[in-house]
N, C-alpha and C positions, 0 to 999 in steps of 0.2 A: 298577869297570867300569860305565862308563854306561848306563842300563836302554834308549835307543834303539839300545846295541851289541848287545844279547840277543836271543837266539832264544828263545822260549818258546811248550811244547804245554802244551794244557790239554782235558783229557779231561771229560766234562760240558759241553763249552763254549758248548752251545747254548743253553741256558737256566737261571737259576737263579744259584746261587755261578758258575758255569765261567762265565756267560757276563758275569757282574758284574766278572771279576776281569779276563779277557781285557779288558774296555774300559780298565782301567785301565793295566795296558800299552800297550794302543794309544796312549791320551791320551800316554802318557811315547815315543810311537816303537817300542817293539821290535816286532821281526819276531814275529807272531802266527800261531800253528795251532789252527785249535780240534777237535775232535772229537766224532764224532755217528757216530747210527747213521740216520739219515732225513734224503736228502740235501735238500730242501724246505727245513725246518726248517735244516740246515748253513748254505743260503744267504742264508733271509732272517737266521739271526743275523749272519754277516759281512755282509751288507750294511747293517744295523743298526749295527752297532761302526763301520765306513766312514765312515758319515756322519757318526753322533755324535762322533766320535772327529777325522777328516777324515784319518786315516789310512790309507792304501791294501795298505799290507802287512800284509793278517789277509787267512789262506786256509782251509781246513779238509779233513782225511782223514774217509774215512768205512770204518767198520767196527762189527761188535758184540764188544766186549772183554771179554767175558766167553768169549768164544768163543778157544781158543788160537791156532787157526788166525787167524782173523782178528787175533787181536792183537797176532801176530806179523808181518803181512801189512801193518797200520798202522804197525808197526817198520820193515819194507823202504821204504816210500813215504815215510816222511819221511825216512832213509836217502839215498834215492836224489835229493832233493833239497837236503838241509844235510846237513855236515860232524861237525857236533857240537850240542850241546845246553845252553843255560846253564840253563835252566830248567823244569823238569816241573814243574805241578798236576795232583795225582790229584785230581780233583772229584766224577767219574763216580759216581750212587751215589743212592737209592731209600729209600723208607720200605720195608723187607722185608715180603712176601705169604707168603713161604714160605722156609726153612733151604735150597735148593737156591740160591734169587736174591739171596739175603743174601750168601751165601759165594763164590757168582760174582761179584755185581756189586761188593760192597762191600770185597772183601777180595783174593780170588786173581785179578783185573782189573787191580789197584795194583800186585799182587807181580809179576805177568805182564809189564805194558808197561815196568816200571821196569827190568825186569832186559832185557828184549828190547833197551832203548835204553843201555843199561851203557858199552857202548864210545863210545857219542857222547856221552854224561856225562860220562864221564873228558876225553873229548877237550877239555872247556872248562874256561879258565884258573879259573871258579870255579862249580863246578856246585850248586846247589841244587832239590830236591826237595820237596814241600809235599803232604800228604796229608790232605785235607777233614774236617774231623770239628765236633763239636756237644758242647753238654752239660757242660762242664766239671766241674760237681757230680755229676754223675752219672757221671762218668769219676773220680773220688775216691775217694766212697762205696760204689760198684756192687762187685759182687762181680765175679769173672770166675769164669766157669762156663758149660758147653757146653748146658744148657739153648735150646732154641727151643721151648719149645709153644705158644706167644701172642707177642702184637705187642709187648709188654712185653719178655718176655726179646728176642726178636729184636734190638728196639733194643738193650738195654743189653747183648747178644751183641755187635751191631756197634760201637759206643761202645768198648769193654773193646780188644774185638780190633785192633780201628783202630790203638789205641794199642799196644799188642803192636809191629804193623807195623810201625811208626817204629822201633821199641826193634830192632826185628830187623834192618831195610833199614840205619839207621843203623850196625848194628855192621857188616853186612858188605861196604856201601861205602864205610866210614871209610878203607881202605888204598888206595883211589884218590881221595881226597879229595873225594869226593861228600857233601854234607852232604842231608841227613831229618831237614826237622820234621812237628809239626803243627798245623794251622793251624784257630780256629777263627773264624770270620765269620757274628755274628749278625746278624740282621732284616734278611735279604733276599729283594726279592721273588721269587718261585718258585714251580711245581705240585706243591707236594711236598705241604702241606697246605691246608686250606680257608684258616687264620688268614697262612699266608704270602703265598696270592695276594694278599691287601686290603695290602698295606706298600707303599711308595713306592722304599724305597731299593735303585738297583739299581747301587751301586760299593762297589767292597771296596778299597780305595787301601793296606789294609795290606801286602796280601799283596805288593806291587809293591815299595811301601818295605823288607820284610826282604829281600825277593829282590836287594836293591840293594843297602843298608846297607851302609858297611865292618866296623861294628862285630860284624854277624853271621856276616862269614866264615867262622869257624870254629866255629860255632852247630852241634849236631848234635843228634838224638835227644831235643830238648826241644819242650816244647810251648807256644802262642803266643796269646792270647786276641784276641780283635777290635781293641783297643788297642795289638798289639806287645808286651804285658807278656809277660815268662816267666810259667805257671803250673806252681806245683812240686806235681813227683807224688810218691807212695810208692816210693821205688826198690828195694825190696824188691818189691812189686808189682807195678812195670816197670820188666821189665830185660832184656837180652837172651839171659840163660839160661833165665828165666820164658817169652818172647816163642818162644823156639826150641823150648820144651818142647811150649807149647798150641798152634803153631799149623802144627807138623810134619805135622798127620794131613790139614789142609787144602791144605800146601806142596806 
């Protein structure tokens, strides 16, 4: 399927990964959604992507998805304007201040919007999903454990569980042929920390190419480095029994 045939939301898409990956869609033509919760900020980045891009189709919903309400209210309005959906980017997502923002924004946000848009997922000839994440060594090595006391565990809480996700969403939209990776996209520019503001790079052209590929079709549940490479995990460590066990109490 050609990437100017695709519909693709990308949550985060204001700034940062969402809104690096969104121009690269644009660049290729498809139909572009991005999402925010500050409609300002919504506009000047579509009109951003617009120019750079010269492509006219990127529009954007607004809502806070962390919030159920609202993020299921972001599910009706793109609903209510397309049929179906080839492409989700979970972007949306925060250095964690506290276990209450961690677990809303980073985690039950992704499980939230993905499963709200399920039947417009299905509805495309080949649906894939993409779930932001960082760290790859640290997504190896790290333990999973429910710990949040400090910014330390928080990250490698979010890191760990992230990847759970994938292991989870991918088992149980495998029977509509919805395919979940994850995707990681390093050095790009963002407010997320001090050392990412100074970087220049602000296209992610991977994430556009897997969402394309023939060869990914049937790609599910694994994980993707900045390059397009598979990175192989502990499958004993992620799986989707492990993934369903730890992350029930947050589901």
């Amino acid at each position: 399927m050609l990437t100017q045939n695709k519909i693709v939301l990308i949550s985060g898409g204001t700034s940062g990964v969402g809104k690096a990956i969104a121009k690269s869609f644009a660049f290729n033509k498809a139909t572009v959604i991005i999402i925010g919760r500050n409609e300002r900020r919504a506009k000047a980045a579509v009109n951003e992507i617009q120019m750079m891009t010269h492509h006219k189709n990127v529009s954007y919903l607004l809502g806070d998805l962390t919030d159920p309400q609202q993020n299921q209210a972001i599910a009706t309005a793109f609903r209510e304007q397309h049929d179906h959906l080839d492409v989700l980017v979970n972007s949306a997502g925060n250095i964690p201040q506290t276990k209450t923002s961690n677990i809303n924004l980073n985690l039950r946000s992704h499980y939230w919007l993905t499963h709200n848009l399920e039947n417009e997922l299905a509805a495309s000839d080949d649906a894939r999903i993409f779930i932001i994440t960082g760290m790859p060594l640290a997504i190896k090595i790290g333990p999973i454990y429910e710990r949040q006391k400090n910014m330390l565990d928080r990250g490698l809480w979010l890191l760990t569980h992230k990847t759970l996700l994938v292991n989870l969403l991918a088992d149980e939209l495998q029977p509509k042929g919805i395919k979940v990776n994850t995707l990681f996209p390093v050095g790009v520019k963002s407010d997320l920390l001090t050392w990412t503001k100074n970087l220049t790079n602000e296209s992610v052209p991977i994430a556009e190419i897997i969402a394309s590929a023939d060869k990914y079709q049937h790609t599910t549940g694994r994980f993707f480095d900045d390059q397009g490479k598979l990175v192989k995990l502990n499958h004993r460590k992620y799986n989707a029994k492990r993934a369903r066990k730890a992350l029930g109490k947050y589901l």
